[in-house]
C-alpha positions in Angstrom: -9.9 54.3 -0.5 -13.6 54.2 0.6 -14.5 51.4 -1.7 -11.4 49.4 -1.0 -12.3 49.5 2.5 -15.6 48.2 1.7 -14.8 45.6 -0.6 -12.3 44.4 2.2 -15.3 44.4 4.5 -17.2 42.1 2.2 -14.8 39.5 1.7 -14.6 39.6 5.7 -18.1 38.9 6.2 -17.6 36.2 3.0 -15.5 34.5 4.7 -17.0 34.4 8.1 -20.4 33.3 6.1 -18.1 30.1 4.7 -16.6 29.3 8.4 -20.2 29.2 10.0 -21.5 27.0 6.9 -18.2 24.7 7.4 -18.7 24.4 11.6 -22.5 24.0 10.6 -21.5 21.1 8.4 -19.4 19.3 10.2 -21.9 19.4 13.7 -24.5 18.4 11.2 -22.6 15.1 10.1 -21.8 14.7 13.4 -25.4 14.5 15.1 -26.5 12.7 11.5 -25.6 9.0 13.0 -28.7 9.5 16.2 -31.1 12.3 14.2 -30.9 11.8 10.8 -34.5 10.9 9.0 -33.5 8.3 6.4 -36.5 8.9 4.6 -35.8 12.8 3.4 -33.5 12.0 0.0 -33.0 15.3 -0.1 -31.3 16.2 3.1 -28.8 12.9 2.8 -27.8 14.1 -0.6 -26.8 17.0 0.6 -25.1 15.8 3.6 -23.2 12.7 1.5 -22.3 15.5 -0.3 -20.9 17.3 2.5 -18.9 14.1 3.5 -17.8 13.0 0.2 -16.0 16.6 0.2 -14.7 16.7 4.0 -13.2 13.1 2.8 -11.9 14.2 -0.3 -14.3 11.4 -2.1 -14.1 11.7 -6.2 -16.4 9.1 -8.1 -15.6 8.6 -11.7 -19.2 8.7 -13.2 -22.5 9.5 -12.2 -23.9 5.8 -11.8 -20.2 5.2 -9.3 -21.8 8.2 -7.5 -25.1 7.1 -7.0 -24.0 3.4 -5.6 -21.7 4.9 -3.1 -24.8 7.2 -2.1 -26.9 3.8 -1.7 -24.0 1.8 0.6 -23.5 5.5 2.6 -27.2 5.3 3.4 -27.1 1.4 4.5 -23.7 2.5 6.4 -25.9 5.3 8.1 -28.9 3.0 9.0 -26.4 0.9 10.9 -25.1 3.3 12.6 -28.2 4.2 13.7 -29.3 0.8 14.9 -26.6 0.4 16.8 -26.6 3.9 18.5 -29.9 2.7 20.3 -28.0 -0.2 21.9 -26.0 2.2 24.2 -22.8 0.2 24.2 -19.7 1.4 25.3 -18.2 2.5 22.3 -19.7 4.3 19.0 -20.2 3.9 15.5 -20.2 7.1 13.2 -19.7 8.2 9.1 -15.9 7.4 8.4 -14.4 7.6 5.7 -15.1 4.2 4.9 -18.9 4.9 4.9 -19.0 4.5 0.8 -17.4 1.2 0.9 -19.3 -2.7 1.8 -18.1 -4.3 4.4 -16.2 -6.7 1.9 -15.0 -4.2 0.0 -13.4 -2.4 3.2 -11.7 -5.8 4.4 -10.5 -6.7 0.6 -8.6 -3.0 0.5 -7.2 -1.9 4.5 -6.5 -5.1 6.0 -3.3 -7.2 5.0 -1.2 -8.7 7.8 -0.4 -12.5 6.7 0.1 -14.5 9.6 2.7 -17.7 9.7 1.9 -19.4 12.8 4.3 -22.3 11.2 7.3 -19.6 11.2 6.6 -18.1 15.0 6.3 -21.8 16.3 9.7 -23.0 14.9 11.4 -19.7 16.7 11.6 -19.0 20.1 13.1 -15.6 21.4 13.3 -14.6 25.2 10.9 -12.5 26.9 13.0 -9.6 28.6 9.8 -8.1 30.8 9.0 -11.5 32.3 9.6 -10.6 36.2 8.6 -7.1 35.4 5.7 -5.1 37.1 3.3 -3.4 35.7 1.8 -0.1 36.1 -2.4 -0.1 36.9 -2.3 2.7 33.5 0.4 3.4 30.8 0.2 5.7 27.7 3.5 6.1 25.7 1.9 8.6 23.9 2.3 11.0 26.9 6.0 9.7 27.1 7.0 11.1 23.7 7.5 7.7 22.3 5.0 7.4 19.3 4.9 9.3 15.8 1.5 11.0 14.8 -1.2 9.3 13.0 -0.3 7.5 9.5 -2.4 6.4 6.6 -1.7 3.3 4.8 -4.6 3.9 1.9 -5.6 1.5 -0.1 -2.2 -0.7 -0.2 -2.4 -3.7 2.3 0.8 -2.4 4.1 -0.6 -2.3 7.8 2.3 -4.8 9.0 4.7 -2.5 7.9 2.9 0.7 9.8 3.0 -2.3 12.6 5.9 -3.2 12.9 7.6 0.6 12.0 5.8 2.2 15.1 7.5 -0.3 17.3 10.8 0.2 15.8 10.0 4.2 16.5 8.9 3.7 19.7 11.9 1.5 21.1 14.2 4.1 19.2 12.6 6.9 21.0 12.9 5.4 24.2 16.5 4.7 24.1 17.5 7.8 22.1 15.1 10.5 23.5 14.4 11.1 19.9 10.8 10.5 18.0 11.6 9.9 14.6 9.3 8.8 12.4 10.6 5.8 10.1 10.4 4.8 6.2 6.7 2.5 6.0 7.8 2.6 2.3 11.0 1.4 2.6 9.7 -1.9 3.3 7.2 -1.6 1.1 9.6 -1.5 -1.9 12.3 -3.5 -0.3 11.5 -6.4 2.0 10.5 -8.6 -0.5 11.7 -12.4 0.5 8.8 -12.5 2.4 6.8 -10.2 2.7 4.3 -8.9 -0.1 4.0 -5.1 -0.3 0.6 -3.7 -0.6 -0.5 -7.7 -0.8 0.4 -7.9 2.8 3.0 -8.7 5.1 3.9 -9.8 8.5 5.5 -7.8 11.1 8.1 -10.2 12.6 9.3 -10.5 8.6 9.7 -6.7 9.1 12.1 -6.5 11.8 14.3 -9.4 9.8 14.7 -6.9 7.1 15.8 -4.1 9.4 18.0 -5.9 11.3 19.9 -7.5 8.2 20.1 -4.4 6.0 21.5 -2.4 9.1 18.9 0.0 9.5 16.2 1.3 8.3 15.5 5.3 6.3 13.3 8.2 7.7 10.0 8.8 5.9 10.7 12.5 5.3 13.9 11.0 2.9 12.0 7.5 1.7 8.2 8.9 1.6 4.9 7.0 2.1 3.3 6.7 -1.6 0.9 3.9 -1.0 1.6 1.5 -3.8 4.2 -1.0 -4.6 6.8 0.4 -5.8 10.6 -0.1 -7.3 13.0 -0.8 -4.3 15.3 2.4 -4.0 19.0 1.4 -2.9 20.6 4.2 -2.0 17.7 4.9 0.5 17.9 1.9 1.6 21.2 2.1 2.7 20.4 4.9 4.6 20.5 3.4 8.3 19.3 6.2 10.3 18.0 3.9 13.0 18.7 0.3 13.7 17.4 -2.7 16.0 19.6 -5.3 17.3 16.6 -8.3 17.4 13.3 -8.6 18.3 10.7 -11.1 20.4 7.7 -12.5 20.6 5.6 -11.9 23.5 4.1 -15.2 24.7 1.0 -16.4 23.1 -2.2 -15.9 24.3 -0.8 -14.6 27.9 -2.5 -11.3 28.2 -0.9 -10.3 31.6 2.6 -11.0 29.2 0.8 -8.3 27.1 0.6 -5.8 29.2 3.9 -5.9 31.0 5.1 -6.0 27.4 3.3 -2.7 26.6 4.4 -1.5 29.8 7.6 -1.3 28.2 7.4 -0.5 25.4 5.2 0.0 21.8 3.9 -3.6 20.5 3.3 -4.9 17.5 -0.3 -6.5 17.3 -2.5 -8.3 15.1 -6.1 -8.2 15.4 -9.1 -9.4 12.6 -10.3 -5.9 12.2 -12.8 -6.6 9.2 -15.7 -6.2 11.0 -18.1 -3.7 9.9 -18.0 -2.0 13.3 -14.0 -1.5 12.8 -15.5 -0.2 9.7 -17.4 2.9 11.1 -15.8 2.5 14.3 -15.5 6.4 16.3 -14.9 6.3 19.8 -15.1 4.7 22.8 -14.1 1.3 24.6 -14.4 -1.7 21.4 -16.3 -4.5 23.0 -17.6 -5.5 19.8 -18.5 -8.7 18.0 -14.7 -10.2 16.2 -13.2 -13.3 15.6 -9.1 -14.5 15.4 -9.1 -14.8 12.3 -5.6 -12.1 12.1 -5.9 -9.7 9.3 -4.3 -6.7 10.4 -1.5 -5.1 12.0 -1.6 -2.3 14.5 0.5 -0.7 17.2 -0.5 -0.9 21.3 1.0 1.3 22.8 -0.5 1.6 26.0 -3.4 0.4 28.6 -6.1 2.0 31.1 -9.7 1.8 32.6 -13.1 3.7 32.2 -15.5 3.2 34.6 -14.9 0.2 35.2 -13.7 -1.2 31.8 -10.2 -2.1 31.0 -9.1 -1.2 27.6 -6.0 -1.2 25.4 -4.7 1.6 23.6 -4.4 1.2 20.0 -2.6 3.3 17.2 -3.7 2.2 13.7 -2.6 3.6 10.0 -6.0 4.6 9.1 -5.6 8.2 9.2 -6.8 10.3 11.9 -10.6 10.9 11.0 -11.1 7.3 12.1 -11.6 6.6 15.6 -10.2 8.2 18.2 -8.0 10.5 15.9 -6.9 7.3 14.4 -6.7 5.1 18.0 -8.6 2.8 18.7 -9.8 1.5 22.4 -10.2 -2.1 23.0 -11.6 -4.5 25.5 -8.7 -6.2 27.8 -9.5 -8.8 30.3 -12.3 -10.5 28.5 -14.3 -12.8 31.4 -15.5 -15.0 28.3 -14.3 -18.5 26.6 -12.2 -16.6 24.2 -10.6 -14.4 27.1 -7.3 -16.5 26.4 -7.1 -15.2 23.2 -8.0 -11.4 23.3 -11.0 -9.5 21.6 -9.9 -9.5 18.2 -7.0 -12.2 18.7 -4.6 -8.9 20.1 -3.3 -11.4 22.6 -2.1 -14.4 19.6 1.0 -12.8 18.4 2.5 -10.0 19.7 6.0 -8.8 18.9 8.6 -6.1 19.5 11.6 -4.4 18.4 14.6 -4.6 20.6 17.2 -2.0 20.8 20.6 -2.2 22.7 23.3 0.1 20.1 23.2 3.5 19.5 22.5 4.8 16.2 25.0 5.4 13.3 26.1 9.0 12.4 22.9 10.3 10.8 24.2 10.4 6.8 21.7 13.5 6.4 19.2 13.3 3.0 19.7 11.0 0.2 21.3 12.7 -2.5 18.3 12.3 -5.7 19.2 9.3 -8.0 19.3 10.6 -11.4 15.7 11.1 -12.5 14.5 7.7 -14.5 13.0 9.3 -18.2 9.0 9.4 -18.4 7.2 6.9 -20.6 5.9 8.3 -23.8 2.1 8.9 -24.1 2.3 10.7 -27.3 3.6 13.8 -28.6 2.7 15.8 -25.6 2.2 13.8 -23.0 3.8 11.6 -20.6 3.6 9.5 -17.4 6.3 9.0 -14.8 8.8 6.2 -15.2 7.6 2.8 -14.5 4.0 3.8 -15.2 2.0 2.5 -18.1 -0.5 5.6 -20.3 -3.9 4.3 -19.9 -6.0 6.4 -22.4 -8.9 8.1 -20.3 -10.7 9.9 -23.4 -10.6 7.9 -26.7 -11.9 9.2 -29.8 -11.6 7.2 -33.0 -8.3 5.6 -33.3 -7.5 8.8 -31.5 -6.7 9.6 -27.8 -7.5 13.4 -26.2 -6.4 12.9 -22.9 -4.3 10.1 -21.2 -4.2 9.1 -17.6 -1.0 7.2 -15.7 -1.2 3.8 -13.7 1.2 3.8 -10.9 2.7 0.8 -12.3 4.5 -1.1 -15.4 2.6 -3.1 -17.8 -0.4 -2.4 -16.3 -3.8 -3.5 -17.7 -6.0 -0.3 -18.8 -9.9 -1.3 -17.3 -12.8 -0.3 -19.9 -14.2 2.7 -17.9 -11.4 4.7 -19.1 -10.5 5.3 -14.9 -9.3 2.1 -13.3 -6.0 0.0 -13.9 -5.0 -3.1 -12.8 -1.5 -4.4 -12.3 -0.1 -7.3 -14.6 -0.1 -10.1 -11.9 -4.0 -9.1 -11.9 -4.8 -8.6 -15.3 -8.3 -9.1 -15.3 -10.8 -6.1 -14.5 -14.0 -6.7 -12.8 -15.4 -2.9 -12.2 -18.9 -4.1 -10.7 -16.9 -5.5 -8.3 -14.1 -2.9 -8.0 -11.2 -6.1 -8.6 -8.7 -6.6 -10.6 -8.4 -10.4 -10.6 -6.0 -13.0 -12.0 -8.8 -15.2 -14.1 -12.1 -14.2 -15.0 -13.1 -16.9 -12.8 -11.5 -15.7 -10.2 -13.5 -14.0 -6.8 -10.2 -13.0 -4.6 -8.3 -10.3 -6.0 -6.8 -6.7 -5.5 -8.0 -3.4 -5.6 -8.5 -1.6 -8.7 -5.9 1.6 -9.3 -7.3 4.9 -9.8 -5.3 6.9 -12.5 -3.6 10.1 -12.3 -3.4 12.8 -15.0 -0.6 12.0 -17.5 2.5 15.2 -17.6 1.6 18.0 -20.1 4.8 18.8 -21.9 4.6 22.0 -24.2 7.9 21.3 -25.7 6.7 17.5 -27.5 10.4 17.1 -28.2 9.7 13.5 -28.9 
C-alpha cells in the first residue's frame, strides 16, 4: 500500500513538473517576438521546436525541417522589427510563421470576386433609414458560432458567407446553429470553385435554390474538395429567403448594415502582417485587391480608434482567438474604399420564414468500397494509393491522396490532384504545365487502412 501511495505521489509531481514546463513554454514563445536574441541557434531551435509542436507542425524530411526553421527565423526578425514601431496592433509566431509570405497567400486566401456579376444586380438595402448604435458586438448577442478553420482549402467565401447565414438565423430563430462550410464545398459548383475559391453572393444562390442548407455536425468540415453528398444536401435545416448587397464603398451603409446583422466581407488579406497578425487595432499597410472572405460582425472604439470586428476561419490561435480588429473611418485617399477594400462588397443573408421541421441526422449512405492498395492495404473510396516506401518493384507501406486519379509527387509524401498534375516540391505546387508558376497546394498524404483479413 505504502509503495502505491508513493508511486501515486511521483506521477503527481510528474505531472506537475510537465504543466510548469508547458506554462513555461508557451510564456517563452510569447515574450520571443520583443526578447528573443536571433543570434543563439540554439535557443530558437528549441523554441521552433516548441511551436512546431503547440501547432501540430510535421515536416516530411530533415532538409523540409530545416527550411521551415530558416522562414520561422525571418518570420521572427519581422516581428521584431515591427514590435519597435509601437503601432496599434501586434505581430507575433502564428501558425503561419513556417510559411513565405507567398506561400501563405497561395494556400488561405480564395474569395473570387465578380464585380461584372454585382454590377448587373441590384438588390434593396433594408437598413437604409436605420440608426446606428456608437458600439455593436453580435457576439455578445448570441448570434455567431465559435471560431472555424478552413486549412489549406481556399474555402474562406464559404466560412463567409455561412456565418452570415448563421447569424441572420440566429437572430430570427433565437437559435445559434452552426451550418454545413462543406456542404458548399462539395455542392455549389456552377460557380463557385471549392477549395479553388469562391464568392460569397454565389453562396447564398445555392442556399436559397436548394431550399436550405445542412448542419456541420451532420455534413462535417474536411477541408478538401470533395464528392457532393445528396442526401445531405437535401437536408434543409435552415433556409434564407434572399440576400443584398450593401452599397459600395459607403462605409456609414456598413455599419448600419452590421448593426443589424453579421456581414459578409472581402478584404486582400495577403499581407504579411495578416500573416503574423495577433492582436490589436489593424492599421496596417493593404491594398483592394479582394482575396478573402470574412465575417463582420460588429464595430467599436479604443482610445480613440474606430475599428471593426472581424471573425475569420483561421482557427483561433490567430489573432484575437481568430478575430481580427480593423481600422474604420480611414481620414486618407482610400477612406472610400476601407482598409483592406472591407467597404467594396459587402453582402448579407436575409431571412423572413421560419425554418422547416428539423429532419434530425442523415441516415449513412451505404459506405462506398475502399480502393485496393494491395493485399493488405487500402485507402478510402475516391482516393488514389500513393506508394510512400518503395523498395524494388516492391512497395512496404502506402499512403492515401484525398482524391481520385491523383498524381503521386517523387518525395514519396505529396500528391497533386489531376487538374494539377504537375509537382513542383521546391516550390510546394502542384501545377498544370511544368511551365506553369500559379498553381495549388500540394496534398499531404495519410496512412493507407491496415486490413488483417487481405480478403482481396
Amino acid at each position: 500500500m505504502g509503495s502505491a501511495m508513493a508511486m501515486v505521489a511521483v506521477m503527481v509531481m510528474l505531472a506537475v513538473a510537465m504543466l510548469a514546463t508547458c506554462h513555461a513554454v508557451e510564456e517563452t514563445l510569447l515574450r520571443m517576438p520583443v526578447e528573443a536574441d536571433l543570434s543563439d541557434h540554439a535557443l530558437l531551435a528549441g523554441q521552433f521546436a516548441a511551436w512546431a509542436e503547440k501547432h501540430g507542425k510535421v515536416y516530411s524530411a530533415v532538409e523540409e525541417r530545416a527550411h521551415r526553421f530558416l522562414v520561422w527565423k525571418e518570420n521572427l526578425a519581422y516581428i521584431q522589427r515591427h514590435s519597435e514601431k509601437n503601432l496599434s496592433y501586434w505581430l507575433g509566431l502564428t501558425k503561419f510563421a513556417d510559411l513565405t509570405n507567398e506561400e501563405f497567400r497561395r494556400q488561405y486566401t480564395g474569395t473570387r470576386i465578380d464585380r461584372s456579376r454585382r454590377a448587373q444586380r441590384k438588390t434593396g438595402f433594408r437598413y437604409a433609414d436605420s440608426e446606428a448604435p456608437d458600439a455593436v458586438d453580435w457576439r455578445e448577442k448570441g448570434a455567431v458560432t465559435t471560431v472555424k478553420d478552413q486549412g489549406s482549402c481556399g474555402s474562406c467565401w464559404a466560412f463567409s458567407a455561412i456565418g452570415s447565414v448563421e447569424g441572420i438565423n440566429a437572430i430570427r430563430t433565437g437559435e445559434a446553429v452552426s451550418l454545413s462550410e462543406q456542404e458548399l464545398v462539395d455542392c455549389d459548383q456552377e460557380y463557385n470553385q471549392g477549395c479553388n475559391g469562391g464568392l460569397m453572393d454565389y453562396a447564398f444562390d445555392f442556399i436559397i435554390e436548394n431550399g436550405g442548407i445542412d448542419t456541420e455536425k451532420d455534413y462535417p468540415y474536411k477541408g478538401y474538395d470533395g464528392r457532393c453528398d445528396t442526401s445531405k444536401k437535401n437536408a434543409h435545416v435552415v433556409t434564407i429567403d434572399g440576400y443584398e448587397d450593401v452599397p459600395e464603398n459607403d462605409e456609414e451603409a456598413l455599419k448600419k448594415a452590421v448593426a443589424g446583422q453579421p456581414v459578409s466581407v472581402a478584404i486582400e488579406a495577403g499581407g504579411r502582417d495578416f500573416q503574423l497578425y495577433s492582436g490589436g487595432v489593424f492599421t496596417g499597410e493593404c491594398g483592394t485587391d479582394l482575396d478573402h472572405g470574412v465575417l463582420a460582425v460588429g464595430y467599436g472604439s479604443e482610445k480613440g480608434l474606430d475599428y471593426w470586428i472581424v471573425k475569420n476561419s483561421w482557427g483561433d490561435y490567430w489573432g484575437e482567438s481568430g478575430y481580427l480588429r480593423m481600422q474604420r473611418n480611414l481620414k486618407d485617399d482610400n477612406s472610400q474604399f476601407g482598409l483592406c477594400g472591407i467597404n467594396i462588397e459587402p453582402s448579407y443573408a436575409v431571412k423572413t420564414s421560419p425554418n422547416p421541421p428539423n429532419p434530425g441526422p442523415t441516415p449513412p449512405s451505404p459506405s462506398p468500397p475502399e480502393v485496393v492498395c494491395d493485399k493488405w492495404r487500402t485507402c478510402p473510396s475516391e482516393n488514389t494509393c500513393c506508394c510512400t516506401f518503395p523498395m524494388g518493384k516492391m512497395c512496404l507501406a502506402w499512403g492515401c491522396c484525398s482524391l481520385d486519379s491523383a498524381t503521386c509527387c517523387d518525395d514519396h509524401y505529396h500528391c497533386c490532384p489531376s487538374d494539377y498534375p504537375v509537382c513542383n516540391l521546391s516550390a510546394g505546387l502542384c501545377l498544370k504545365g511544368s511551365d506553369d508558376k500559379e498553381g495549388v497546394a500540394l496534398m499531404k498524404r495519410s496512412l493507407a487502412h491496415f486490413n488483417w483479413q487481405g480478403n482481396f
